[in-house]
N, C-alpha and C positions, 0 to 999 in steps of 0.2 A: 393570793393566787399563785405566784412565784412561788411561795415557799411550801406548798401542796404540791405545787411540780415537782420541787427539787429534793420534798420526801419522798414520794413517789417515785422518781430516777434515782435515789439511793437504797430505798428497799429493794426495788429492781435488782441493783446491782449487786445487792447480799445476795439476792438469792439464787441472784446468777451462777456467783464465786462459788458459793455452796453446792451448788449443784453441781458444775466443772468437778469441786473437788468428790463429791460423792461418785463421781462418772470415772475420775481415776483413781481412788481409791478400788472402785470394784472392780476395774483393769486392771489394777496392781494383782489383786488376788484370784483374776483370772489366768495369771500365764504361769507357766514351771521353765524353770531353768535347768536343766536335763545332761549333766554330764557322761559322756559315754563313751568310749573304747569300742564300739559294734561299727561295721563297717558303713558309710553313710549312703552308702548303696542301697540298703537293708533298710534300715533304724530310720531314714528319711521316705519312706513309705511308710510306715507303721507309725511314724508321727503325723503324718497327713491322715490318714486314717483314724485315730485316736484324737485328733483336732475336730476333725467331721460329729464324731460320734461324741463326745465330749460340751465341744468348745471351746476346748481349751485355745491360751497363743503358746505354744511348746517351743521354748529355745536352748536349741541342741547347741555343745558346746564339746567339738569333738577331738582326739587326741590323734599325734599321728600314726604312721604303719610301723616306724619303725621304733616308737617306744610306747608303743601299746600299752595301755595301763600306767605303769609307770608313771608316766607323765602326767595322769589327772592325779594317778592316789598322791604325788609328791603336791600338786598343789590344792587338792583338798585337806591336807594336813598342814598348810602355809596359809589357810582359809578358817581353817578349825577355829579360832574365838569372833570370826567377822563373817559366816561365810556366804558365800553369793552362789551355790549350787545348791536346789532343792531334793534332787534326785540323781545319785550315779547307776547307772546301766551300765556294767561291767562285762565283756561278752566273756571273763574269766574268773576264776572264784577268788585266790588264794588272797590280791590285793585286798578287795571288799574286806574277808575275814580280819585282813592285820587293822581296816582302820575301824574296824569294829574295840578293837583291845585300844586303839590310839582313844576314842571314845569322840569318835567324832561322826558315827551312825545313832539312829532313832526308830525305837521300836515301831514296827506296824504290822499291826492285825487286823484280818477282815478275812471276809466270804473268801472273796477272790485269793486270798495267800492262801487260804487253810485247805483250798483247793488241787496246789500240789503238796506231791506225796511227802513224807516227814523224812525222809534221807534229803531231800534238797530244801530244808526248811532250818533256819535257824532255832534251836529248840529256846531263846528269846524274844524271839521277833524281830534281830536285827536287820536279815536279808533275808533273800529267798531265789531259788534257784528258778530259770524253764532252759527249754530246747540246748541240747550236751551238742559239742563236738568231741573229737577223739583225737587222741594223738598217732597219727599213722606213720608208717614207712611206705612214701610214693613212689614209684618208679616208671622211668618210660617204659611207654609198650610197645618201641619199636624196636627198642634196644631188648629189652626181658619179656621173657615169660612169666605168671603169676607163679610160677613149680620152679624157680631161677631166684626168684624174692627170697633172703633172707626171714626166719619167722623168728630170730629170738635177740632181742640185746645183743646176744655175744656172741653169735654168729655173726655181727657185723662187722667184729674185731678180727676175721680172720683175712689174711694180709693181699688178698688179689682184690680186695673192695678198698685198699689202702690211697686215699686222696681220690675213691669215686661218691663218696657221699655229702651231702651236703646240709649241715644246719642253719639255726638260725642263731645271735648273738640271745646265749642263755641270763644275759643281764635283764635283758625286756619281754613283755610277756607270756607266753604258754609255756614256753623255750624254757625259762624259771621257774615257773609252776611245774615244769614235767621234773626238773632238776630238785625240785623241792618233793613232790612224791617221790621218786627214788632213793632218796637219802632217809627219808621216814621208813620207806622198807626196808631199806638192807643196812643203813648203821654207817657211819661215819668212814669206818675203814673203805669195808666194801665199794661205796660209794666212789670214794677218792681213787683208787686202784680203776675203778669203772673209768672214770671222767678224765683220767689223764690218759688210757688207753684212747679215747676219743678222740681227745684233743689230739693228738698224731696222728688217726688216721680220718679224721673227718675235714670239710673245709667250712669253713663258719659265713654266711652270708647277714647281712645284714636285717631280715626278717622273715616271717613263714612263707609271705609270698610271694617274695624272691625263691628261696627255695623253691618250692611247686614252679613257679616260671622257670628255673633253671632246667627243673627235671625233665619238666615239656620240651624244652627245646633241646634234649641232649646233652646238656653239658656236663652233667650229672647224670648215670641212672638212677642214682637211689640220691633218698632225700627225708628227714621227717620234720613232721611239717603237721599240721592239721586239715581237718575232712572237709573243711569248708572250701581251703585255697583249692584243694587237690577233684573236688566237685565243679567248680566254678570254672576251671581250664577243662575239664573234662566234658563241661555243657558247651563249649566252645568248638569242639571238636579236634581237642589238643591230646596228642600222644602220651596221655597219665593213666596211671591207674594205682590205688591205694591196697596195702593188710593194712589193718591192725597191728598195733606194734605193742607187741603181747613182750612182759619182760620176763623170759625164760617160764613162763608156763605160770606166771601171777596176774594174767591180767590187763586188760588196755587202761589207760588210764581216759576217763570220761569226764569234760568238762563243761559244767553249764556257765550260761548267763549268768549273773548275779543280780541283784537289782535292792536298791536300798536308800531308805530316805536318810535326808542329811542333819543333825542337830543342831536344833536353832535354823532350820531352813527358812530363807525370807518369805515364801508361798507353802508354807505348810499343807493346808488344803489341799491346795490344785496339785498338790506335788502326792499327798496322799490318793487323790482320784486319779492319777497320771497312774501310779501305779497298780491298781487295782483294773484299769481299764487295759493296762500292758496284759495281767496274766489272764485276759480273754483266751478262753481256746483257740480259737479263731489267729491270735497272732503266732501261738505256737504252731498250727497248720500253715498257716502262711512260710511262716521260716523253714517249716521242712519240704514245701515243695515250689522254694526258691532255690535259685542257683548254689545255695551256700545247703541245703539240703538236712538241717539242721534235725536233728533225735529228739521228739520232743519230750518230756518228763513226766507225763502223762501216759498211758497205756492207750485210753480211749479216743487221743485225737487220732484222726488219719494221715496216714503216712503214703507217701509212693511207696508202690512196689522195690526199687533198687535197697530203697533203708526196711527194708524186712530182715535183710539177714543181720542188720547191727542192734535189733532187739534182745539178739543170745548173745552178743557179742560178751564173756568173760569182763567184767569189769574189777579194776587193779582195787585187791583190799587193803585200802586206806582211809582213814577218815580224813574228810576236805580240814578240817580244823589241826592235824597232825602236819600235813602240807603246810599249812599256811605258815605253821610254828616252825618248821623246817627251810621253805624258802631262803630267807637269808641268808643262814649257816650255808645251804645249799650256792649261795650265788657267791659266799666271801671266798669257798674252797675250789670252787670254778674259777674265778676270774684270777684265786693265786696261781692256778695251774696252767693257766690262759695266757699270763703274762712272766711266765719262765722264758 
């Protein structure tokens, strides 16, 4: 009798274990680990929401303001043969692209990517772009007039705007991404002769939204910066207002989101349905009539009235893949000039 019990209380307990273990193996594969550079302002709604809708358990794992990108693409590349991100969500392109060539992205196709348009689509399937911001020239609007704004690169070179402008440090994000499209336009020389004019009359802040706050509070009228920082103070009720920073009649430069799965991601799966459930229309309407006011890539989602006119907006002809190639060259000839 004893020994019918005590097979009894051990088959139990297999299939106890068994079961525990099937219960977190299917946890295991139900969560993504979500690396992003998007402000968690944003990106932490839209993963509540994508959790609701899903199931998923989404853990964001996010980078700071002031080395935006940077800071995850340097340790997703220190991650590349172990890694522990199944999906980076880049709110900028050029990083993504370079760790596409590092070969430490993974193709993915579906409904949902083929959905947007093939200019912001990796013609592999490594990434895929939605909702652009843009690179503008903000300035206060208690200080300027919109007819007082500077409209071209090199009208900002001229010397009464001399220590009233304000950037952001072009080592970390958009700020290098912008430095990397311009050196792709205009060539090595050009560029250099540009960037060292800069560097004398601009003041470098530590990121884009420091900028935008400086310009709001006067400290700076002018500033460039991106449409998100310079929207977000402006739903505040803050003294900004943006152009387009059009470079001498080529164009604004437009940058999307990125989004891309990781190779060899621990949650392959959930990291695939994480992604497909992001390019819902639905999250690109959300981000463009959130504070950050986001362009969405799409033609057919709805926008606010205010982003009607950044639909014509001139966009700068460059291939994002030319940029991306550019960046660094772009950031070694900056920081030589940066630190004369």
């Amino acid at each position: 009798m004893l020994s019918n019990v005590a097979s009894v209380r051990a088959a139990f307990t297999l299939l106890l274990s068994a079961t525990l273990t099937l219960t977190s193996v299917a946890a295991e594969k139900d969560h993504v680990v979500v690396y992003t550079s998007v402000d968690e302002i944003l990106s932490a709604e839209i993963f509540n929401r994508i959790e609701e809708q899903t199931g998923l358990d989404i853990r964001p794992v996010y980078d700071s303001e002031a080395t935006k990108t940077t800071g995850l693409y340097l340790r997703l590349i220190e991650e590349k043969n172990r890694p522990r991100a199944d999906v980076f969500w880049n709110s900028e392109f050029s990083r993504t692209l370079l760790l596409k060539k590092e070969g430490v992205l993974a193709r993915h196709d579906s409904e949902a990517v083929r959905s947007i348009p093939e200019k912001y689509r990796d013609s592999e399937g490594y990434w895929t772009g939605l909702s652009l911001r843009a690179r503008v020239l903000a300035y206060n609007s208690d200080l300027l007039s919109a007819s007082d704004v500077p409209r071209s690169a090199t009208e900002l070179l001229d010397p009464k705007w001399k220590g009233k402008i304000a950037w952001a440090n072009p080592m970390f994000g958009t700020t290098g991404t912008h430095c990397g499209a311009l050196l792709a336009v205009l060539g090595e020389g050009v560029f250099t002769n540009l960037v060292g004019s800069w560097a004398d009359q601009f003041h470098e802040l530590p990121s884009n939204g420091q900028v935008a706050n400086f310009v709001a509070r006067g400290t700076f009228p002018l500033g460039i910066t991106d449409t998100d920082d310079v929207w977000r103070l402006r739903a505040s009720g803050r003294p900004i207002d943006h152009v387009p920073f059009d470079f001498d009649g080529r164009g604004t430069l437009l940058i999307p989101n990125t989004v891309a799965l990781i190779k060899g991601a621990p949650n392959e799966g959930p990291g695939r349905r994480f992604i497909d459930a992001l390019f819902d229309p639905q999250v690109e309407r959300f981000l463009a009539f959130s504070t950050s006011r986001q362009l969405p890539v799409r033609p057919d989602v709805e926008i606010p009235d205010e982003l009607e006119p950044w639909r014509s907006v001139p966009s700068l002809d460059v291939r994002y893949e030319d940029v991306a190639e550019n960046v660094d060259q772009a950031l070694k000839i900056t920081r030589k000039i940066l630190l004369k």
